[in-house]
KELUM-898403 format. One record per atom (N, C-alpha, C, O): atom name; x, y, z; residue number from 1. Coordinates in steps of 0.2 Angstrom, whole numbers, always signed. Example, Ala and Ser with C-alpha at 12.3 -4.5 7.8 and 13.67 -1.06 7.14 Angstrom:
2
(N, (+66, -28, +39), 1),
(CA, (+62, -22, +39), 1),
(C, (+66, -16, +39), 1),
(O, (+71, -17, +42), 1),
(N, (+64, -11, +35), 2),
(CA, (+68, -5, +36), 2),
(C, (+64, +0, +39), 2),
(O, (+67, +6, +40), 2),
END
This chain:
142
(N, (-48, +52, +36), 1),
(CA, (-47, +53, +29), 1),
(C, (-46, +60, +27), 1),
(O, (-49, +64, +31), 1),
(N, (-43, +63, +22), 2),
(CA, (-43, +67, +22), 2),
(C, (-48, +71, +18), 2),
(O, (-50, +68, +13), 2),
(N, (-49, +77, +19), 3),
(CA, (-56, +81, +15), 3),
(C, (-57, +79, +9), 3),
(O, (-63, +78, +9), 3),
(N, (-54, +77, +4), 4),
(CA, (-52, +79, -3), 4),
(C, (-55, +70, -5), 4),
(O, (-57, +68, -11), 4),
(N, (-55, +66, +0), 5),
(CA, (-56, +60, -2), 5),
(C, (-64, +58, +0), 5),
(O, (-67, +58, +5), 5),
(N, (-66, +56, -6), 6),
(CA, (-74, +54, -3), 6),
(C, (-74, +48, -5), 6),
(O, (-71, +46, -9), 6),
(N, (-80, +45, +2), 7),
(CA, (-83, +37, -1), 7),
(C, (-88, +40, -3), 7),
(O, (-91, +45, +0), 7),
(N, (-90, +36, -9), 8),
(CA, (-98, +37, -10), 8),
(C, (-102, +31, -7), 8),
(O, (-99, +26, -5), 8),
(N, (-109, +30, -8), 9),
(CA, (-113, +26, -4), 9),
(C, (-115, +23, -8), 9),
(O, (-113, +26, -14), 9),
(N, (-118, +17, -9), 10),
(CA, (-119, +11, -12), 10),
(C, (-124, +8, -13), 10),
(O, (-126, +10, -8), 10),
(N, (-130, +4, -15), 11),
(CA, (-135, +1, -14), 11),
(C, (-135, -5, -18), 11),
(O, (-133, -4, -24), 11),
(N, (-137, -10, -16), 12),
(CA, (-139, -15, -23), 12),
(C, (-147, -14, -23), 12),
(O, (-150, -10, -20), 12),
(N, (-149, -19, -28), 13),
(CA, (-155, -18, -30), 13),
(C, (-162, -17, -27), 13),
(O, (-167, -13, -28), 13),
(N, (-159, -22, -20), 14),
(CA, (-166, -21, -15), 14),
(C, (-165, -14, -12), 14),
(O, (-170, -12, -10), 14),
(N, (-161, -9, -12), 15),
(CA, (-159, -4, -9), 15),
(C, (-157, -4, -3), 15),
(O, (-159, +0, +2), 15),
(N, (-150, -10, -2), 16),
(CA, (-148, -12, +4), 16),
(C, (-141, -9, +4), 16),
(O, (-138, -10, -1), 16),
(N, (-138, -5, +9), 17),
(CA, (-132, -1, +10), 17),
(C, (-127, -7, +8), 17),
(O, (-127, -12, +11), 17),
(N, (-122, -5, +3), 18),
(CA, (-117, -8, +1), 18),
(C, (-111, -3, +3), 18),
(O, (-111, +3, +4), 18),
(N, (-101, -9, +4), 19),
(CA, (-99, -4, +7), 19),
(C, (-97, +1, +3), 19),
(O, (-97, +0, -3), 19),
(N, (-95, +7, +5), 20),
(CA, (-94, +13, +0), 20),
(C, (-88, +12, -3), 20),
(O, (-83, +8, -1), 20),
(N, (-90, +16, -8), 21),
(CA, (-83, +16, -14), 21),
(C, (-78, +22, -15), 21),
(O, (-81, +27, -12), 21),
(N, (-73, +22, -17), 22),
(CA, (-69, +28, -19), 22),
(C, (-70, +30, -25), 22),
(O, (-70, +25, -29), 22),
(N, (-70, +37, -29), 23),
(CA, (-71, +39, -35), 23),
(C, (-68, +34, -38), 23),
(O, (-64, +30, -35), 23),
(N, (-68, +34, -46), 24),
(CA, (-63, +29, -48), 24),
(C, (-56, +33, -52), 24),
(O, (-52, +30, -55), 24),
(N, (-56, +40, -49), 25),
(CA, (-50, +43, -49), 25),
(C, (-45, +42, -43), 25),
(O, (-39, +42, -43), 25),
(N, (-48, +40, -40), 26),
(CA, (-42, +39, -34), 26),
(C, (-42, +32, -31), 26),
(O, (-46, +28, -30), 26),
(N, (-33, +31, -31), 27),
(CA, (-32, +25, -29), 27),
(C, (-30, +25, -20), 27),
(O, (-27, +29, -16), 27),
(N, (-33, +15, -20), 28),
(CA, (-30, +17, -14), 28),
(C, (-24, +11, -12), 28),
(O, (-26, +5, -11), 28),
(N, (-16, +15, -14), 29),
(CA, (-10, +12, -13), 29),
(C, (-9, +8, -6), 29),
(O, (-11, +10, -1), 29),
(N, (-6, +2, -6), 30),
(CA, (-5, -3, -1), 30),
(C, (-1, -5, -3), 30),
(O, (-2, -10, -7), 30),
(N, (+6, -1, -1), 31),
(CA, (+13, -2, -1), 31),
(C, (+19, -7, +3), 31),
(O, (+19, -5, +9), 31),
(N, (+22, -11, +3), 32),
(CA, (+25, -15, +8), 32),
(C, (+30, -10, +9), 32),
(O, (+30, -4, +6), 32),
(N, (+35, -12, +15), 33),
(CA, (+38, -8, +16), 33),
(C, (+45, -10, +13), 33),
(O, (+48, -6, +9), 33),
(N, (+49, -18, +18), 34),
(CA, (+54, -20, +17), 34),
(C, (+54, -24, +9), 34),
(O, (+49, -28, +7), 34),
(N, (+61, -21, +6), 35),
(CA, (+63, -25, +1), 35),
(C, (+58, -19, -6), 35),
(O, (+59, -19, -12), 35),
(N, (+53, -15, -3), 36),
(CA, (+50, -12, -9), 36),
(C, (+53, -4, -8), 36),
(O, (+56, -1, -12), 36),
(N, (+52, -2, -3), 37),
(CA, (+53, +5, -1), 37),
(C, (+59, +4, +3), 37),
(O, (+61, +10, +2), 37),
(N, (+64, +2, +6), 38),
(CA, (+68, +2, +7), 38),
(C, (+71, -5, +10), 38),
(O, (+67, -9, +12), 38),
(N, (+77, -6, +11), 39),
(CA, (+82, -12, +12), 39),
(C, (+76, -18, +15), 39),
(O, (+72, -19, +20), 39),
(N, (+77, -22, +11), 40),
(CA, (+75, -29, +15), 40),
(C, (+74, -31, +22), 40),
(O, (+74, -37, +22), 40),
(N, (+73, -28, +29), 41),
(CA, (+74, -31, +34), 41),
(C, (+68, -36, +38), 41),
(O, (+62, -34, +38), 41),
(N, (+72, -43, +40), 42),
(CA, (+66, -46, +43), 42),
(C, (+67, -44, +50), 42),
(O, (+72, -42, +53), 42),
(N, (+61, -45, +52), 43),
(CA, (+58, -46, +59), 43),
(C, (+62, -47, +65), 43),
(O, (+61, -44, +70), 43),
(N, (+65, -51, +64), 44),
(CA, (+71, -55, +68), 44),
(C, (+76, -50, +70), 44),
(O, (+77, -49, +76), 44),
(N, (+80, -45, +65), 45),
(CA, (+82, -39, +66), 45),
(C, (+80, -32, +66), 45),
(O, (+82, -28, +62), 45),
(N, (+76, -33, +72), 46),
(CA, (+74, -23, +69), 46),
(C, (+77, -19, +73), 46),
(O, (+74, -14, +74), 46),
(N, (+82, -19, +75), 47),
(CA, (+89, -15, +77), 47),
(C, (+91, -13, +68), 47),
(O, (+94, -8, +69), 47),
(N, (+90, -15, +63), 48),
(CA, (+92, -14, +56), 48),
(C, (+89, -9, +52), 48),
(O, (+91, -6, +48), 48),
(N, (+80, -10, +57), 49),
(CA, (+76, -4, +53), 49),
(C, (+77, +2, +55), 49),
(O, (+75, +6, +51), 49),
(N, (+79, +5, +62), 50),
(CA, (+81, +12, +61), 50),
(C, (+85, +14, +55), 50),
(O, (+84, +19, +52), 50),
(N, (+91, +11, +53), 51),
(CA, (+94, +14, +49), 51),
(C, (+94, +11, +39), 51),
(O, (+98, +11, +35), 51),
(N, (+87, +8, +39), 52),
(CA, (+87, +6, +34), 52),
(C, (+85, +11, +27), 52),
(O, (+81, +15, +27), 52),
(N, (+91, +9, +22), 53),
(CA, (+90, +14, +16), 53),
(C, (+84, +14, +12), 53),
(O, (+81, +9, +9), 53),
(N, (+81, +20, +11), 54),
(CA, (+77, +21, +5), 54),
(C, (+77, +19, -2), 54),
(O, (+83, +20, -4), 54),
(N, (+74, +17, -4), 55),
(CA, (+76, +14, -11), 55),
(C, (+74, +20, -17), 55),
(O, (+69, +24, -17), 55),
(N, (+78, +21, -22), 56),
(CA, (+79, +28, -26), 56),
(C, (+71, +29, -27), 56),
(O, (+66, +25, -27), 56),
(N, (+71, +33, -29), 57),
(CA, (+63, +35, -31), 57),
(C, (+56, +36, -27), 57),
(O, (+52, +41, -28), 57),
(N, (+57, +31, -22), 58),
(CA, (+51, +27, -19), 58),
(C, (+47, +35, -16), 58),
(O, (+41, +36, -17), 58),
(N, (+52, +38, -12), 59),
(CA, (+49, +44, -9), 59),
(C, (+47, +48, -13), 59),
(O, (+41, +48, -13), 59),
(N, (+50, +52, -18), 60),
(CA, (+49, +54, -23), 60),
(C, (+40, +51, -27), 60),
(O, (+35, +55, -28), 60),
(N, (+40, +45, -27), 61),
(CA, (+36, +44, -30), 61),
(C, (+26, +44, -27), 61),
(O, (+21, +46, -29), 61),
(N, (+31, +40, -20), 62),
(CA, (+23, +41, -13), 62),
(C, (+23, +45, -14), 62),
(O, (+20, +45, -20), 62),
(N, (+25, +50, -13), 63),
(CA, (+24, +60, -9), 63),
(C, (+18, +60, -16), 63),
(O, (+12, +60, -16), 63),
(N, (+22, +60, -23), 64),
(CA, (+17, +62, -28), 64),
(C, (+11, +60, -26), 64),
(O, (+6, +63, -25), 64),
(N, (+12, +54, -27), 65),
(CA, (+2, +50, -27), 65),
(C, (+0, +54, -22), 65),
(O, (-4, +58, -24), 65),
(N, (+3, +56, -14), 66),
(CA, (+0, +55, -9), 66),
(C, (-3, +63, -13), 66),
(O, (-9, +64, -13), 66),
(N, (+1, +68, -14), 67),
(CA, (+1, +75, -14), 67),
(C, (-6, +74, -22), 67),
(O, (-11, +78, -22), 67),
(N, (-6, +71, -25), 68),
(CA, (-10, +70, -30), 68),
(C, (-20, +68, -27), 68),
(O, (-25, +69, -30), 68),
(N, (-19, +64, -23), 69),
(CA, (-24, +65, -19), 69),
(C, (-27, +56, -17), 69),
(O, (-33, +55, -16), 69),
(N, (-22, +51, -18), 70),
(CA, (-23, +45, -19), 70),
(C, (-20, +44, -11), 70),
(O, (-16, +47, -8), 70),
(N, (-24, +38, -10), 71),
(CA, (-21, +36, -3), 71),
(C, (-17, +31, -3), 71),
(O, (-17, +26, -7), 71),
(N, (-12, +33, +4), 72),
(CA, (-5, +30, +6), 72),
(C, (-8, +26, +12), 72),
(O, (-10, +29, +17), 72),
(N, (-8, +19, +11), 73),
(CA, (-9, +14, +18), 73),
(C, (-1, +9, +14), 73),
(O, (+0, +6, +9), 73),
(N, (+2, +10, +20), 74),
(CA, (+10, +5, +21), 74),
(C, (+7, +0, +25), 74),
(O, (+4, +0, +30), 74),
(N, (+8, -8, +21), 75),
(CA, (+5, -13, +22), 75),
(C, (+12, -20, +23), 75),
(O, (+14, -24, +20), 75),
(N, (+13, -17, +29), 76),
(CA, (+19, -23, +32), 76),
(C, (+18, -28, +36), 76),
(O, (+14, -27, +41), 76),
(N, (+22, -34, +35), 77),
(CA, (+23, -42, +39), 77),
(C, (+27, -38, +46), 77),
(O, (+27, -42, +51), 77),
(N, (+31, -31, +48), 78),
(CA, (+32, -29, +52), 78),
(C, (+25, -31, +58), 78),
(O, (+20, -31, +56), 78),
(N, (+28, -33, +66), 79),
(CA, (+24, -34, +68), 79),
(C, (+22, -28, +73), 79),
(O, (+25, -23, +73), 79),
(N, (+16, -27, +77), 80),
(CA, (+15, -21, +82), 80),
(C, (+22, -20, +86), 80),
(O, (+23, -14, +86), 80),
(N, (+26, -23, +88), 81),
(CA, (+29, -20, +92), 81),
(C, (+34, -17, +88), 81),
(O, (+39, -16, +91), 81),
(N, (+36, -16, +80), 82),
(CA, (+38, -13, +76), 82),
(C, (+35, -6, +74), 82),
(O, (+39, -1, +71), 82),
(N, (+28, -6, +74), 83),
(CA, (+26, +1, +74), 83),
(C, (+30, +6, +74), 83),
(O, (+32, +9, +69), 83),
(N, (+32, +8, +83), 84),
(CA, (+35, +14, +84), 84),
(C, (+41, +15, +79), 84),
(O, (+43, +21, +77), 84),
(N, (+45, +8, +77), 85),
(CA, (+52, +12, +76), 85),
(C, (+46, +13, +66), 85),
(O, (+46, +18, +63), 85),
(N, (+44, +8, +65), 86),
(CA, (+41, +10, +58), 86),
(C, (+40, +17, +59), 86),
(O, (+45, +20, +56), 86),
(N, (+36, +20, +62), 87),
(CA, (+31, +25, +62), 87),
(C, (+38, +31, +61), 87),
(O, (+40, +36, +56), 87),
(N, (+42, +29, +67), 88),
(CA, (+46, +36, +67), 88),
(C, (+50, +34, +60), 88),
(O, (+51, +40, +57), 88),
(N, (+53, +30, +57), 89),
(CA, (+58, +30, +52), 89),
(C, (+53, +33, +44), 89),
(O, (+56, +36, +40), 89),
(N, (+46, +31, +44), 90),
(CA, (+45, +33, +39), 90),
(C, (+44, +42, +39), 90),
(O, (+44, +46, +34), 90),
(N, (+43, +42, +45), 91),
(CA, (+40, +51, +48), 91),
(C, (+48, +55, +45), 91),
(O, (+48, +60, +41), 91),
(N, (+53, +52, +49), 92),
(CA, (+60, +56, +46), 92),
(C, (+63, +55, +39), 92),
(O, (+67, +59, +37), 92),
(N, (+61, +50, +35), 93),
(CA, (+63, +50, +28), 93),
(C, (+59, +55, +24), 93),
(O, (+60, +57, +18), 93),
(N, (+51, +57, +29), 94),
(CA, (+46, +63, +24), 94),
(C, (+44, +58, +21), 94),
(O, (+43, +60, +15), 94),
(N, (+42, +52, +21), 95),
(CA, (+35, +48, +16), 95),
(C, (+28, +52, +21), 95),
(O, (+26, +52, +27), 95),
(N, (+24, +54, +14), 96),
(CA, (+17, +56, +19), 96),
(C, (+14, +48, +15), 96),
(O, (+15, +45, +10), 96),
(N, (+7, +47, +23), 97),
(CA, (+5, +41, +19), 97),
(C, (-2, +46, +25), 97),
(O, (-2, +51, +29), 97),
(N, (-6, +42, +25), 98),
(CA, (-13, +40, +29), 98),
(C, (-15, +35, +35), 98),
(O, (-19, +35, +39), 98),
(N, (-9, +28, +32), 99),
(CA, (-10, +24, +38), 99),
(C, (-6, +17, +36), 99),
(O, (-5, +15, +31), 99),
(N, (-3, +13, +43), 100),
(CA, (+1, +10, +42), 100),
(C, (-3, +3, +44), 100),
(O, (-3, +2, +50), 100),
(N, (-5, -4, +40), 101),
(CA, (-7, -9, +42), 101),
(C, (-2, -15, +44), 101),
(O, (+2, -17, +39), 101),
(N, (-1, -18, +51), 102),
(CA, (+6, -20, +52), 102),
(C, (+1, -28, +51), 102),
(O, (-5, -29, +50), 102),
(N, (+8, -34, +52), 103),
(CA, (+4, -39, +53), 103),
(C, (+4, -43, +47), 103),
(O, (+2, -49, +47), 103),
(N, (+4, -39, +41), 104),
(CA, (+3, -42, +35), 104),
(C, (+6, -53, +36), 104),
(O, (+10, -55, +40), 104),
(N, (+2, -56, +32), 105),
(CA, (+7, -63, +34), 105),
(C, (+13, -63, +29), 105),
(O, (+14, -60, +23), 105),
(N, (+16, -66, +32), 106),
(CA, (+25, -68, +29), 106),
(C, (+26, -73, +24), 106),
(O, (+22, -78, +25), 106),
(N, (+30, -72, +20), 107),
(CA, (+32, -79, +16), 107),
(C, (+30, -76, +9), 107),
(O, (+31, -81, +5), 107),
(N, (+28, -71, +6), 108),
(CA, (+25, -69, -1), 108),
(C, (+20, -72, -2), 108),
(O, (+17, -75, +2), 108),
(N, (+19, -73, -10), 109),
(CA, (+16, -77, -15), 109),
(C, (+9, -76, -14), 109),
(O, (+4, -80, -14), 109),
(N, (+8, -70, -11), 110),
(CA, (+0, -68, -11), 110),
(C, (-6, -70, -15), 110),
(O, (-5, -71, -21), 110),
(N, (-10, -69, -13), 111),
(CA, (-17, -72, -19), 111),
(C, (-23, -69, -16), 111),
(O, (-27, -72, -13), 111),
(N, (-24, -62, -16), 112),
(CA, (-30, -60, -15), 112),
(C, (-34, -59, -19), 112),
(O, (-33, -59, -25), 112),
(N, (-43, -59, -15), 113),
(CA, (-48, -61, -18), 113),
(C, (-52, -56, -14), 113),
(O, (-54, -57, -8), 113),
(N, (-55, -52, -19), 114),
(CA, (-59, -47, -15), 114),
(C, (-66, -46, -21), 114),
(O, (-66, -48, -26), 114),
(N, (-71, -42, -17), 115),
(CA, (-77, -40, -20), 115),
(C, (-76, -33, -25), 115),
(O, (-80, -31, -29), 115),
(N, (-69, -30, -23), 116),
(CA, (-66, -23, -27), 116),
(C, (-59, -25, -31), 116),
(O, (-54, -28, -31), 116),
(N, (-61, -21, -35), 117),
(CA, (-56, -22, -41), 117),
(C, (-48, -21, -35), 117),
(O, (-47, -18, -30), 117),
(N, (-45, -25, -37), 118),
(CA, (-38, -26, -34), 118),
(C, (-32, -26, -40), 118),
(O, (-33, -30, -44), 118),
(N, (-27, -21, -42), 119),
(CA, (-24, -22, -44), 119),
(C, (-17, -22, -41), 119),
(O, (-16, -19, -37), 119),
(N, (-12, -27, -45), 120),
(CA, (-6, -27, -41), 120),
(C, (+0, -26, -44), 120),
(O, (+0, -28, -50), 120),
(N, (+6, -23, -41), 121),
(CA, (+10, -23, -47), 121),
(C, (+17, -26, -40), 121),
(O, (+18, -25, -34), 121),
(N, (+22, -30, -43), 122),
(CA, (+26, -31, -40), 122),
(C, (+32, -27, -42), 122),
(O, (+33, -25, -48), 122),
(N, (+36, -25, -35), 123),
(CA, (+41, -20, -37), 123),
(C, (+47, -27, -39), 123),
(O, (+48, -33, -36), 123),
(N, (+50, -24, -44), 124),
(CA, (+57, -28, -44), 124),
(C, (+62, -20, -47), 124),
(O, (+63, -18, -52), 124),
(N, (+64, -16, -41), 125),
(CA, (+70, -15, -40), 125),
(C, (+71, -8, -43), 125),
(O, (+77, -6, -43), 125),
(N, (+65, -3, -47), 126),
(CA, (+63, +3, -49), 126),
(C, (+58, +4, -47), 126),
(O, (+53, +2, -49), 126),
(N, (+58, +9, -42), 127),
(CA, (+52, +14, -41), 127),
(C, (+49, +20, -47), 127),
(O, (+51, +26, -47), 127),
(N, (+44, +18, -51), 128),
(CA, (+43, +22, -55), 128),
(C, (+35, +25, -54), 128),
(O, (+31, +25, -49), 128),
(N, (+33, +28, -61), 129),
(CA, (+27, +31, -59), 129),
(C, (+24, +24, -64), 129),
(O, (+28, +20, -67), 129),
(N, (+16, +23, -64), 130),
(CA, (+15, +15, -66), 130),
(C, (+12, +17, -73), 130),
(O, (+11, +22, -75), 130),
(N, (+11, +10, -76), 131),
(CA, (+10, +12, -85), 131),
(C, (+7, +6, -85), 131),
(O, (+8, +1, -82), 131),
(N, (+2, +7, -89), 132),
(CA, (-4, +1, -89), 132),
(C, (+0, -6, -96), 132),
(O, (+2, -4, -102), 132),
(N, (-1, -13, -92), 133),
(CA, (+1, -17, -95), 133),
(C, (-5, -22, -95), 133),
(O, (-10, -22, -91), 133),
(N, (-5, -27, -101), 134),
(CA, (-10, -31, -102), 134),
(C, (-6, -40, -100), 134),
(O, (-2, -43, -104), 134),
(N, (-7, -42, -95), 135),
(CA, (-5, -49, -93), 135),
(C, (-8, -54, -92), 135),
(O, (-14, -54, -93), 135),
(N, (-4, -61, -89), 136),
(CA, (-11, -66, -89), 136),
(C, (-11, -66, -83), 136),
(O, (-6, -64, -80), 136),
(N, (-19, -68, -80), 137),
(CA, (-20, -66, -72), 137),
(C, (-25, -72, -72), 137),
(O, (-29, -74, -77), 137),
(N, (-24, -75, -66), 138),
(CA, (-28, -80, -63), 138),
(C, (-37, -75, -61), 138),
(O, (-38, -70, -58), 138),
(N, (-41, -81, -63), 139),
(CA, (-49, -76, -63), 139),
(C, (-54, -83, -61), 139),
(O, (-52, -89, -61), 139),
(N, (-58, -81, -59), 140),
(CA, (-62, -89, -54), 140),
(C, (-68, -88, -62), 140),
(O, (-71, -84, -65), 140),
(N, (-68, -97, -62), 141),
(CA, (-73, -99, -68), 141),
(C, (-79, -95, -69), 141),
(O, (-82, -95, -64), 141),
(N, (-82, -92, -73), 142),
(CA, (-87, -95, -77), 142),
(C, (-94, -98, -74), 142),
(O, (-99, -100, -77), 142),
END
């Protein structure tokens, strides 16, 4: 991680080590790759991801967060043996990020559920900077 980012330490009541948190200034982005940051390519074809198009803005917009002090983790259904050509396509287009989690599962329609604020935004087709909206969201009972 880099200097400028700290976890802080945690406890609950009994004074048992909880996992650390990040300021609540800093996010931490987990970006897909295909179809959000550039050209849609599945799996099947990755003779297509060396040369796949950036989508307007997207670099522009990472670099910001990234250079702002928030972290870049690239969270793709690319599998390990897509790594290297990942690694080097993002390296040459200039995306800084922190780290790339490959293996994501395939098929959308995600439904995560965690113990930390999760917020999610779906790209459709603008990379911009984000603006706080009020929507309906599924929340576990009461």
């Amino acid at each position: 991680m880099d200097k400028n980012i700290e976890l802080h330490d945690l406890e609950d009541e009994q004074g048992n080590k909880l996992s650390p948190q990040l300021s609540d200034d800093v996010k931490n982005y987990l970006i897909d790759i295909d179809g959000t940051i550039c050209d849609d390519i599945p799996n099947e074809q990755p003779e297509r991801m060396k040369t796949a198009k950036v989508f307007p803005d997207a670099l522009e917009i990472i670099n910001k967060w990234y250079n702002e002090g928030h972290i870049i983790t690239f969270f793709t259904s690319r599998t390990e043996d897509h790594r290297e050509i990942t690694t080097e396509w993002l390296n040459e287009h200039g995306f800084k990020y922190h780290g790339i989690l490959m293996n994501k599962p395939r098929g959308g329609n995600y439904h995560w559920i965690d113990n930390h604020i999760v917020k999610a935004t779906r790209y459709e087709g603008k990379f911009t900077e984000l603006k706080v909206a009020h929507k309906k969201i599924e929340v576990f009972e009461d």
